[in-house]
Biotite code that builds the C-alpha atoms (Angstrom):
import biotite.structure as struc

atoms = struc.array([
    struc.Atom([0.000, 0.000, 0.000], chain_id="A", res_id=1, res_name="UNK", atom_name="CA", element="C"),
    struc.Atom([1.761, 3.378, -1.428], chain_id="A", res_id=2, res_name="UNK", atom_name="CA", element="C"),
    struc.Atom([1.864, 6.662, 1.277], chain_id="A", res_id=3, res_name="UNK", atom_name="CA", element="C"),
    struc.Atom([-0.749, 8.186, -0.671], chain_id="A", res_id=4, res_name="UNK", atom_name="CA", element="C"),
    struc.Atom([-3.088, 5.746, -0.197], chain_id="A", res_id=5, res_name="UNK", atom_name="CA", element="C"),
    struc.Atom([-2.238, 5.077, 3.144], chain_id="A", res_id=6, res_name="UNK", atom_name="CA", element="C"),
    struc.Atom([-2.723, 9.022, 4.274], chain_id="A", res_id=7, res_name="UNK", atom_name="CA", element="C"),
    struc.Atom([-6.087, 8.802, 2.235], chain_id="A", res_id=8, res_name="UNK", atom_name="CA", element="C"),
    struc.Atom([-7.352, 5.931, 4.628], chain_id="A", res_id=9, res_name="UNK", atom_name="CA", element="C"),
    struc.Atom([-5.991, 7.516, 7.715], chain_id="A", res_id=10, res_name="UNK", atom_name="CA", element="C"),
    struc.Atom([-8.155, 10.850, 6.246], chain_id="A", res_id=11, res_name="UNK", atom_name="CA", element="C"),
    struc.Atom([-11.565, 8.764, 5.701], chain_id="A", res_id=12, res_name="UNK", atom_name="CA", element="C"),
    struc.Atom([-10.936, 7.106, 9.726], chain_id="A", res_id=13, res_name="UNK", atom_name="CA", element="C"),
    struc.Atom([-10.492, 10.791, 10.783], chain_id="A", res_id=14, res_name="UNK", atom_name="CA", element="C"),
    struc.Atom([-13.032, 12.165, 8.932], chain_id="A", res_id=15, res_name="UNK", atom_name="CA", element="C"),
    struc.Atom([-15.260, 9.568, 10.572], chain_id="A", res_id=16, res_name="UNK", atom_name="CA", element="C"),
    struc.Atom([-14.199, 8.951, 13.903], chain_id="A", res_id=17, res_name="UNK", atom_name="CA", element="C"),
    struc.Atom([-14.157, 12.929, 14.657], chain_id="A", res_id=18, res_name="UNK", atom_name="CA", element="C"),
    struc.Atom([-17.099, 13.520, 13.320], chain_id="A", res_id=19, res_name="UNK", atom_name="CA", element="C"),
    struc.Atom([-18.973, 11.423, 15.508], chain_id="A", res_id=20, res_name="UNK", atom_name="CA", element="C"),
    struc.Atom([-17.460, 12.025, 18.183], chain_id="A", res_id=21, res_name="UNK", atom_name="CA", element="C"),
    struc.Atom([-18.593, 16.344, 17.686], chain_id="A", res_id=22, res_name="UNK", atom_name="CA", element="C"),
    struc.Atom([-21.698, 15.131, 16.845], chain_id="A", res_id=23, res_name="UNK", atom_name="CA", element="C"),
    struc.Atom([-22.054, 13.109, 19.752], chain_id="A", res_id=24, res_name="UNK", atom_name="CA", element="C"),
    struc.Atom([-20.806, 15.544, 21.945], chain_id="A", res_id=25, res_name="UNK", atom_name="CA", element="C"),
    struc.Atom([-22.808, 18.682, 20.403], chain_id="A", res_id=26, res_name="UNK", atom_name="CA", element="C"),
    struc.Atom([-25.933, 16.265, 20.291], chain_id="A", res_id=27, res_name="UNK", atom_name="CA", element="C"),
    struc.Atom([-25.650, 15.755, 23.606], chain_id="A", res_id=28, res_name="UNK", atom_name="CA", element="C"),
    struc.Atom([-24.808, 18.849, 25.344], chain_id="A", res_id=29, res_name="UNK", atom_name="CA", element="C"),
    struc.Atom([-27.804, 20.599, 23.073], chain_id="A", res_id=30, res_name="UNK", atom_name="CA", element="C"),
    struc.Atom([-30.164, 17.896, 24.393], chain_id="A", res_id=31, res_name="UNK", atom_name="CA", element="C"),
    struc.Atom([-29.019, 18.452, 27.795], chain_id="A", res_id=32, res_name="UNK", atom_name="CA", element="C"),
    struc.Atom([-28.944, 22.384, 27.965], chain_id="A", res_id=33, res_name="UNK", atom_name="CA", element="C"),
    struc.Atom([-32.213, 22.493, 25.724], chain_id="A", res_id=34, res_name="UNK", atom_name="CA", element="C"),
    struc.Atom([-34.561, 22.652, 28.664], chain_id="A", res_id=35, res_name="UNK", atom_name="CA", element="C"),
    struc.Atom([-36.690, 19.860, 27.579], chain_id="A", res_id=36, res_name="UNK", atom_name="CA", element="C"),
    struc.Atom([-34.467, 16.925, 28.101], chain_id="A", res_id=37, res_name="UNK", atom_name="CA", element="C"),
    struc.Atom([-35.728, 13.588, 27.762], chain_id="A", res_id=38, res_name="UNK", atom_name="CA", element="C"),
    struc.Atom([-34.383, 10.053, 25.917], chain_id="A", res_id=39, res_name="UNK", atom_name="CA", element="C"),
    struc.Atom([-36.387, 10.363, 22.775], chain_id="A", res_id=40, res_name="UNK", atom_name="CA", element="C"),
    struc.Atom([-35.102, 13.883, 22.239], chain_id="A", res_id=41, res_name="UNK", atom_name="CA", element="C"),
    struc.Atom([-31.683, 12.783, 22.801], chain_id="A", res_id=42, res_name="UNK", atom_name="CA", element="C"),
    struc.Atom([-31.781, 10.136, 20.756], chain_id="A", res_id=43, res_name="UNK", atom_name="CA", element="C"),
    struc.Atom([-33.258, 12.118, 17.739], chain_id="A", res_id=44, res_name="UNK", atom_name="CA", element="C"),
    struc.Atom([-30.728, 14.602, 18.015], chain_id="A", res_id=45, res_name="UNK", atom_name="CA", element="C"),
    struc.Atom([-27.510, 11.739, 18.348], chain_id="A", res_id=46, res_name="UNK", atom_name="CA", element="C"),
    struc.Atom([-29.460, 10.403, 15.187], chain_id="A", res_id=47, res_name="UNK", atom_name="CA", element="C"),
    struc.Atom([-29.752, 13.808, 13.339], chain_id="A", res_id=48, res_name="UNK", atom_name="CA", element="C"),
    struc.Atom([-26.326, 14.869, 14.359], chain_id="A", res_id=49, res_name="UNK", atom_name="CA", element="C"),
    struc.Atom([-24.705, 11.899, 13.365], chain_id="A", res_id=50, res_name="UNK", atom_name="CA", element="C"),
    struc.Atom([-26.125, 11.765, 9.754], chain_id="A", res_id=51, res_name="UNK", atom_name="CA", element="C"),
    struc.Atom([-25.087, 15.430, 9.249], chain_id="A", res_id=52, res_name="UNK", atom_name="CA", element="C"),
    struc.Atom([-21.585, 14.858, 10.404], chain_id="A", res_id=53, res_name="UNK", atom_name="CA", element="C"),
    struc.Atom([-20.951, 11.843, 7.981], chain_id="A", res_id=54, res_name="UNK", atom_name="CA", element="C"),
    struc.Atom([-22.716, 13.787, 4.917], chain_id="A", res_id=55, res_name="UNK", atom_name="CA", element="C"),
    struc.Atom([-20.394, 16.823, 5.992], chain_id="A", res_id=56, res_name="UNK", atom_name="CA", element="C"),
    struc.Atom([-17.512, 14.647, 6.491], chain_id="A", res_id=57, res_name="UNK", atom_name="CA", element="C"),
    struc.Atom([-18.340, 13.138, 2.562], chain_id="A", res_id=58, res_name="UNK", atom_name="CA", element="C"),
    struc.Atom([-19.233, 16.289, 0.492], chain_id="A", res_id=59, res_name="UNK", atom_name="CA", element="C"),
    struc.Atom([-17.232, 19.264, 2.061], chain_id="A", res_id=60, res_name="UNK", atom_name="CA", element="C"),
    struc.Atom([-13.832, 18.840, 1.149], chain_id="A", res_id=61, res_name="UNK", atom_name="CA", element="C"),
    struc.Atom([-12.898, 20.111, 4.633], chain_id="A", res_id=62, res_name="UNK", atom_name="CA", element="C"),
    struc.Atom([-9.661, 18.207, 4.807], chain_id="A", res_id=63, res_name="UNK", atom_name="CA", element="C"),
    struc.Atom([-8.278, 19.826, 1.672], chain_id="A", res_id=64, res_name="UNK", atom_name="CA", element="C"),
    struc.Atom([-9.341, 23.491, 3.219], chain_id="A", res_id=65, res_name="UNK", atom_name="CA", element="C"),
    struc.Atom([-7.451, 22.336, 6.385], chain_id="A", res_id=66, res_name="UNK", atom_name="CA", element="C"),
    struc.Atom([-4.465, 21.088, 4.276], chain_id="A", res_id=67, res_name="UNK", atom_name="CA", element="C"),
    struc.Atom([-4.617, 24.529, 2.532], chain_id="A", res_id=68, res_name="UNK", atom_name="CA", element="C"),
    struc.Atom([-5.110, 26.494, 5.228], chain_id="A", res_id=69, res_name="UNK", atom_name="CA", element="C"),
    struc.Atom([-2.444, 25.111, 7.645], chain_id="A", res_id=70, res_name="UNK", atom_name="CA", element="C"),
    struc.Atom([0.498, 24.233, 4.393], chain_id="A", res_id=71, res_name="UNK", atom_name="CA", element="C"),
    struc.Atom([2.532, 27.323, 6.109], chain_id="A", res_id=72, res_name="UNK", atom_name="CA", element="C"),
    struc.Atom([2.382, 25.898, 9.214], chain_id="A", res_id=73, res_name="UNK", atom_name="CA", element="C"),
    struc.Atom([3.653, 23.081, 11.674], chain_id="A", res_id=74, res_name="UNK", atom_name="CA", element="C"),
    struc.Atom([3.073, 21.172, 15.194], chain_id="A", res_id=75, res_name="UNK", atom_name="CA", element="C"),
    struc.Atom([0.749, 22.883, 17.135], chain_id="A", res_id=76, res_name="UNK", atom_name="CA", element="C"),
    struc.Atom([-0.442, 25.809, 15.221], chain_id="A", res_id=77, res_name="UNK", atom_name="CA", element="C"),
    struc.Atom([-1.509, 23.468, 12.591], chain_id="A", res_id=78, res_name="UNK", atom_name="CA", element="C"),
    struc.Atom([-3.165, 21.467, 15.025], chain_id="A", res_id=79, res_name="UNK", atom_name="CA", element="C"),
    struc.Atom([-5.247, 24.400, 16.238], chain_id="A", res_id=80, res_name="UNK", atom_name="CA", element="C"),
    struc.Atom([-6.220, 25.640, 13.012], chain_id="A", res_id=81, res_name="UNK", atom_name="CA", element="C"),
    struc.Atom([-7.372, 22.063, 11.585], chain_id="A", res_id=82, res_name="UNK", atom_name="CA", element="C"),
    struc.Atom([-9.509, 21.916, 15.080], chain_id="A", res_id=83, res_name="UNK", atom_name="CA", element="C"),
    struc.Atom([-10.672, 25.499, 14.688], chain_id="A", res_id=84, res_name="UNK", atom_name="CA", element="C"),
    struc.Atom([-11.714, 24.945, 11.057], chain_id="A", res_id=85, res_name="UNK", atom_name="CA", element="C"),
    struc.Atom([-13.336, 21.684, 11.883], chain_id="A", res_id=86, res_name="UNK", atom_name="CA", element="C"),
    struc.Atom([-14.901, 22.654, 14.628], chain_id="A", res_id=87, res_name="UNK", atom_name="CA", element="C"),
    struc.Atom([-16.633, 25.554, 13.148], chain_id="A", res_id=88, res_name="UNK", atom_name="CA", element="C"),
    struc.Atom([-17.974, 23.917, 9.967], chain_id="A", res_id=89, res_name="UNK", atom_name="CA", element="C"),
    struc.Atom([-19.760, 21.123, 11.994], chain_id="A", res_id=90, res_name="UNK", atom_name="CA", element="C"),
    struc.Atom([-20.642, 23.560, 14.863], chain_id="A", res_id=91, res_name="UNK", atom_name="CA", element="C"),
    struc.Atom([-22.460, 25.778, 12.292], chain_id="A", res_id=92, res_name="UNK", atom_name="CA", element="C"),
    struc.Atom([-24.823, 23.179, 10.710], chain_id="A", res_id=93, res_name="UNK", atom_name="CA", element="C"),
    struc.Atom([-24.988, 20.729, 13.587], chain_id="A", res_id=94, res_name="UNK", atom_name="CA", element="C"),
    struc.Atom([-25.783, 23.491, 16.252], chain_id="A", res_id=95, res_name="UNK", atom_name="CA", element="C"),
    struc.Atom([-28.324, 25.437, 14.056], chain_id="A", res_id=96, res_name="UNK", atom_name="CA", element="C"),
    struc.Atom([-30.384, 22.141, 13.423], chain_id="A", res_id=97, res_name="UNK", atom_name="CA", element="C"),
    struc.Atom([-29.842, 20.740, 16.456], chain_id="A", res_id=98, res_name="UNK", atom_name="CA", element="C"),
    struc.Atom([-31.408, 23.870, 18.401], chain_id="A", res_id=99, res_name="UNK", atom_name="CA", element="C"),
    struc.Atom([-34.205, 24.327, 15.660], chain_id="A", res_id=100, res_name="UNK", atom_name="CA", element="C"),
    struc.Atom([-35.275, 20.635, 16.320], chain_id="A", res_id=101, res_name="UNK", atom_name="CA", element="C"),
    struc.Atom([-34.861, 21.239, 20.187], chain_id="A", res_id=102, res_name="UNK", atom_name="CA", element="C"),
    struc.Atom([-36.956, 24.371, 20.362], chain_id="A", res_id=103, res_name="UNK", atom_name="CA", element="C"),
    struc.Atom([-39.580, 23.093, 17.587], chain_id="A", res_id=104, res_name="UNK", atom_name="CA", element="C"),
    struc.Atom([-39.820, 20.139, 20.070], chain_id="A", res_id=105, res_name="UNK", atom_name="CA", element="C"),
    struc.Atom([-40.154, 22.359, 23.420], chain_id="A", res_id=106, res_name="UNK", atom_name="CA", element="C"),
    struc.Atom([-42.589, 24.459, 21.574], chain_id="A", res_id=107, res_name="UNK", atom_name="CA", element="C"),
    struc.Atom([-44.864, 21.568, 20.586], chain_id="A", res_id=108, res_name="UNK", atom_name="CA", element="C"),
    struc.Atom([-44.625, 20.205, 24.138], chain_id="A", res_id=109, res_name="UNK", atom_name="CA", element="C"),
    struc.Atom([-45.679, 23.780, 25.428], chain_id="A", res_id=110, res_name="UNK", atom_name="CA", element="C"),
    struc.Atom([-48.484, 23.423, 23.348], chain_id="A", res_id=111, res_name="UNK", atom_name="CA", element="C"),
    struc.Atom([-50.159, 20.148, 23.745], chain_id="A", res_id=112, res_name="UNK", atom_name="CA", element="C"),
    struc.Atom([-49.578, 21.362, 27.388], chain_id="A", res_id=113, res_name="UNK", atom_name="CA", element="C"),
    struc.Atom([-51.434, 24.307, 27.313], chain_id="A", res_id=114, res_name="UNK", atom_name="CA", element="C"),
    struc.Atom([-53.927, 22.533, 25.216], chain_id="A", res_id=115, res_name="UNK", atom_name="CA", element="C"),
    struc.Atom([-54.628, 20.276, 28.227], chain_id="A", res_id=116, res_name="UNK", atom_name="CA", element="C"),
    struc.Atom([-55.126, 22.948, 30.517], chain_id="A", res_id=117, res_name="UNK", atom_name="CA", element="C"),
    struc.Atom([-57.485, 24.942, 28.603], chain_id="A", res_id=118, res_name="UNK", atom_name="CA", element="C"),
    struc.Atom([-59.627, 21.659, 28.026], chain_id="A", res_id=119, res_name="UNK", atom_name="CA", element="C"),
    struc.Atom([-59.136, 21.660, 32.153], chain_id="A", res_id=120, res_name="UNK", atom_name="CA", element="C"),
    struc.Atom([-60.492, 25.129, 32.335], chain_id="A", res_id=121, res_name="UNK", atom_name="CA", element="C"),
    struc.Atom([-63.262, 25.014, 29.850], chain_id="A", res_id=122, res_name="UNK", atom_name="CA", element="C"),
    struc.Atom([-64.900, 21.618, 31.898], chain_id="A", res_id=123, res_name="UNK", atom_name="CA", element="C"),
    struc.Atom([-64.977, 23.885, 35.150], chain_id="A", res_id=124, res_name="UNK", atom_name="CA", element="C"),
    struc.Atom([-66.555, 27.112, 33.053], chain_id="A", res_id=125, res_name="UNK", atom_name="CA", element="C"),
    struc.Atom([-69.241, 24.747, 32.239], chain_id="A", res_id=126, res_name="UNK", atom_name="CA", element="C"),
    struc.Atom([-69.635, 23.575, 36.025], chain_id="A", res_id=127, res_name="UNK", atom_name="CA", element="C"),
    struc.Atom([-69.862, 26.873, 36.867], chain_id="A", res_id=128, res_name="UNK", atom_name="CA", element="C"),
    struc.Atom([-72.541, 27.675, 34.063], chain_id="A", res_id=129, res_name="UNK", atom_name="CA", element="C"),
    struc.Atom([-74.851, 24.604, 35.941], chain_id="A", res_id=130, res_name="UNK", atom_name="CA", element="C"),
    struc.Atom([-77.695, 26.247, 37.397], chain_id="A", res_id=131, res_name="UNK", atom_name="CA", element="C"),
    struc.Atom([-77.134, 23.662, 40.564], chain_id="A", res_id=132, res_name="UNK", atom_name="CA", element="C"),
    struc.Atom([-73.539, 24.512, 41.353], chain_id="A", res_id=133, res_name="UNK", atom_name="CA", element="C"),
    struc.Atom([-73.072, 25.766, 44.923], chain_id="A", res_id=134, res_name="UNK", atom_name="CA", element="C"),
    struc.Atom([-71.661, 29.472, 45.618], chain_id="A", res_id=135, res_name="UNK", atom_name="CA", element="C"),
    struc.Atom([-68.171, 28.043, 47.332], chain_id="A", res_id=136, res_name="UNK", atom_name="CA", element="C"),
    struc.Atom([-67.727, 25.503, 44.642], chain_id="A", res_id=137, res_name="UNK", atom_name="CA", element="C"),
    struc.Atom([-68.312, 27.960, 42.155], chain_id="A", res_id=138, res_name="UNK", atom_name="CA", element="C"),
    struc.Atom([-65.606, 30.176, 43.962], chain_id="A", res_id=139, res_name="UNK", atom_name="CA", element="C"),
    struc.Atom([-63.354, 27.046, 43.939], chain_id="A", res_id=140, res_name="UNK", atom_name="CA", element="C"),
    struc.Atom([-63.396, 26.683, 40.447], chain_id="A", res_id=141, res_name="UNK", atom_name="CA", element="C"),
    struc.Atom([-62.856, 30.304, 39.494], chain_id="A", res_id=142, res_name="UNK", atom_name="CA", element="C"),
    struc.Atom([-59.984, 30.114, 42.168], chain_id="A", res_id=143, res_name="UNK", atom_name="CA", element="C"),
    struc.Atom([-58.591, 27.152, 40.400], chain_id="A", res_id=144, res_name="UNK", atom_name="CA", element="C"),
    struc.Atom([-59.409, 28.776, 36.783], chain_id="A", res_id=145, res_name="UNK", atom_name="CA", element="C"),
    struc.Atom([-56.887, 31.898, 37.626], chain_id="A", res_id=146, res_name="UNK", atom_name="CA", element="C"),
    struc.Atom([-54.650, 29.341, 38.824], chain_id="A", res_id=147, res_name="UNK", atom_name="CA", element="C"),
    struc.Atom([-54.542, 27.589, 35.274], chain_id="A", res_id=148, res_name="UNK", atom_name="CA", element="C"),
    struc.Atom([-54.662, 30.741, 33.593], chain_id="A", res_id=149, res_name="UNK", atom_name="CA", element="C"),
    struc.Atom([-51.435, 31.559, 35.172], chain_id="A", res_id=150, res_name="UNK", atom_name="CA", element="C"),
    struc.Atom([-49.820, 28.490, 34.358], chain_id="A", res_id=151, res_name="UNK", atom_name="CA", element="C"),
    struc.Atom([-50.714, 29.034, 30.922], chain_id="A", res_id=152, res_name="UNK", atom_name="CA", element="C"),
    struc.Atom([-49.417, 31.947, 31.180], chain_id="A", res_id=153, res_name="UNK", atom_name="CA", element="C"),
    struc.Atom([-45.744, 30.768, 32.838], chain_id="A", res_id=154, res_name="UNK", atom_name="CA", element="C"),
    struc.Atom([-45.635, 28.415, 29.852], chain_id="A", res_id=155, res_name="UNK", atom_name="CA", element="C"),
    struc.Atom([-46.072, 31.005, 26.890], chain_id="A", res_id=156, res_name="UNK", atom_name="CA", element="C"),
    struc.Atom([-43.408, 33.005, 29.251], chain_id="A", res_id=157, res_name="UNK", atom_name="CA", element="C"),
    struc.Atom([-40.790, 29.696, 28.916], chain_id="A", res_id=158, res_name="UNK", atom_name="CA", element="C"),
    struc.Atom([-41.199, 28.934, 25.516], chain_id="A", res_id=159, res_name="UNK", atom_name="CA", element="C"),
    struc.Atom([-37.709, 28.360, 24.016], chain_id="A", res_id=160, res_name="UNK", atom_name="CA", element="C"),
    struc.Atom([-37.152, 31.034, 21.086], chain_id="A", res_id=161, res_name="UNK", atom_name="CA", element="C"),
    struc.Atom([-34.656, 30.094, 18.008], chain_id="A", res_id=162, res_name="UNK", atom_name="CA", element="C"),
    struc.Atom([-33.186, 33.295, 17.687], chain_id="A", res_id=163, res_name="UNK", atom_name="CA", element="C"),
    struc.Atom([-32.253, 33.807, 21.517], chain_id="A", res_id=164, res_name="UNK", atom_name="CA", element="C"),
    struc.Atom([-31.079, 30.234, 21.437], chain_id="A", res_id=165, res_name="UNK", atom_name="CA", element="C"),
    struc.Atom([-28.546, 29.930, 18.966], chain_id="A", res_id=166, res_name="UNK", atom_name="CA", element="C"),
    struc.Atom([-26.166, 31.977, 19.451], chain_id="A", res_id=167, res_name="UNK", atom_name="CA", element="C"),
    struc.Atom([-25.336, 30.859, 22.966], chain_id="A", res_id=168, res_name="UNK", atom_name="CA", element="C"),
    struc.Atom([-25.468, 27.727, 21.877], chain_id="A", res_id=169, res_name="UNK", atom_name="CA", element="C"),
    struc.Atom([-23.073, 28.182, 19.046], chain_id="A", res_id=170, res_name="UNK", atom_name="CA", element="C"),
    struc.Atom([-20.425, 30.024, 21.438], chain_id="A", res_id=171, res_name="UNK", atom_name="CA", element="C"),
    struc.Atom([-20.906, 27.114, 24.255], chain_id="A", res_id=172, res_name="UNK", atom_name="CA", element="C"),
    struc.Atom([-20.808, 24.696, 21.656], chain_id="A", res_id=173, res_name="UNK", atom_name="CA", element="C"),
    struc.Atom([-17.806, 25.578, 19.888], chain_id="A", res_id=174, res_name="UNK", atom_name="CA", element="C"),
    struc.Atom([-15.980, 26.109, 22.830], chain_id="A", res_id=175, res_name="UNK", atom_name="CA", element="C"),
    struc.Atom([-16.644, 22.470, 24.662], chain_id="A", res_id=176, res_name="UNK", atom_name="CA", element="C"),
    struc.Atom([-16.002, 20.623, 21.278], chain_id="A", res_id=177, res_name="UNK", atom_name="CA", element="C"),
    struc.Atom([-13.341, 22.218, 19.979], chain_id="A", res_id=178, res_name="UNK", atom_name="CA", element="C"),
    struc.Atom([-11.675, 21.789, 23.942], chain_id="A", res_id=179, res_name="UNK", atom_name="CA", element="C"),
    struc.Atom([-12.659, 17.777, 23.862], chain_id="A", res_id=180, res_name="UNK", atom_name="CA", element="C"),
    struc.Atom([-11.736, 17.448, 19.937], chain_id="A", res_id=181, res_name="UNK", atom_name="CA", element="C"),
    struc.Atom([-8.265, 18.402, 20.919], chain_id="A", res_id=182, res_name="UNK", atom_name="CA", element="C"),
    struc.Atom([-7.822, 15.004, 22.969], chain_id="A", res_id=183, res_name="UNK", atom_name="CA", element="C"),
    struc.Atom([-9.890, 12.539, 20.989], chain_id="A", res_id=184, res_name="UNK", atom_name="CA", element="C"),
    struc.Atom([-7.898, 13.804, 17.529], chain_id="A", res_id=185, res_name="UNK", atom_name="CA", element="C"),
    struc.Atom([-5.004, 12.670, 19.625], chain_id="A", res_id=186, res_name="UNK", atom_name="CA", element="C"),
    struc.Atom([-5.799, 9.712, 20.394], chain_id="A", res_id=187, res_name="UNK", atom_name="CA", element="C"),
    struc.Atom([-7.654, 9.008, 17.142], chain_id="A", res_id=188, res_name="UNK", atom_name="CA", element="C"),
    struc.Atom([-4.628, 10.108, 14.944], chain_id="A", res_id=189, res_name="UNK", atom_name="CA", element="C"),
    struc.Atom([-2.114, 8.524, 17.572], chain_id="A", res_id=190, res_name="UNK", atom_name="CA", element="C"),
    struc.Atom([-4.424, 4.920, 16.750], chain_id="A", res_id=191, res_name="UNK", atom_name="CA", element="C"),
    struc.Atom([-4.727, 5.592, 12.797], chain_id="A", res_id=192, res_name="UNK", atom_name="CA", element="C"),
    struc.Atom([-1.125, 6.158, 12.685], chain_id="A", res_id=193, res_name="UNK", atom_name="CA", element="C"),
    struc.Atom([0.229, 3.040, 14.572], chain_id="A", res_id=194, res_name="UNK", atom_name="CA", element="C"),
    struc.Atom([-2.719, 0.968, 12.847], chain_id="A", res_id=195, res_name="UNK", atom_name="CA", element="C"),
    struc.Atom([-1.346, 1.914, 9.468], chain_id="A", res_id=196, res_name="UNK", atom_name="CA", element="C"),
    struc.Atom([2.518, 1.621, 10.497], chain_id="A", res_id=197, res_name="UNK", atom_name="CA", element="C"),
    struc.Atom([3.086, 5.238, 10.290], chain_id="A", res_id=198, res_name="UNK", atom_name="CA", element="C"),
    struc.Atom([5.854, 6.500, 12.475], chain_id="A", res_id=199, res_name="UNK", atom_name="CA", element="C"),
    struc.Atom([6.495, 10.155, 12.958], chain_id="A", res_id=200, res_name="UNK", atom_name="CA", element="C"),
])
């Protein structure tokens, strides 16, 4: 096996093995911060995130930007500027979608909430339309009405927004990724390396 193809397969195992671990991590932590964590939504987003990082890893040539961007430089600096570049293009798209689908989610949770309360309210409007109802259970319902209507109104409050969502989720994100991708390129480059019998 000639050093070009050699580098090529070491390329296609990092271009793999880092992207899922971003997405992973990004899936994650959005899941988790997201206010609305639950199994289901964490697995849709690991699911969604992965997908995107393989089709980014396959049809944006971000290993030749890398390899053009860092050709003037060596060691370290290289190794910060592949991570930062990286980082960044998978941050971008995986972030974005994975905050839309978060908040979409939270929102439609909000709502089927809400819609349970009103149904709530509207069944003790018409006990309190019965010409039979009793003065202090009528009082009792409108006392537990307001309280409804405030919850209602605590929920439309909490709704997550997109806009006021992603861009403290970009910054976070970028920052905790592009920290962890440091070590697992290490120790992903460290294994390709050795696997393929290349010796620096």
């Amino acid at each position: 096996m000639g050093m070009e193809e050699i580098t090529k397969k070491i390329n296609n195992f990092m271009t793999v093995s880092m992207g899922l671990t971003i997405s992973t991590i990004l899936a994650t932590y959005g899941s988790i911060m997201s206010g609305h964590f639950s199994i289901i939504t964490l697995i849709l987003s690991l699911v969604v995130s992965i997908a995107l990082a393989l089709l980014i890893g396959f049809t944006i040539p971000i290993r030749k930007l890398v390899e053009k961007c860092t050709e003037r430089f060596t060691g370290v600096m290289e190794a910060i500027i592949d991570n930062f570049i990286m980082n960044f293009i998978y941050v971008i798209i995986i972030s974005t979608t994975n905050v839309f689908l978060m908040t979409s989610l939270g929102n439609v949770s909000i709502t089927h909430a809400i819609d349970n309360i009103k149904q709530e309210i509207t069944i003790l409007e018409e006990e309190n339309n019965k010409e039979d109802i009793t003065l202090e259970d009528k009082e009792a319902n409108e006392k537990e009405i307001k309280t409804l209507n405030k919850q209602i109104e605590n929920m439309e409050i909490s709704r997550p927004v997109f806009k006021e969502a992603l861009p403290r989720s970009l910054v976070s994100s970028f920052i905790i990724s592009f920290i962890l991708s440091f070590i697992f390129r290490k120790i992903f480059l460290g294994y390709a390396l050795k696997k393929n019998g290349v010796t620096l």
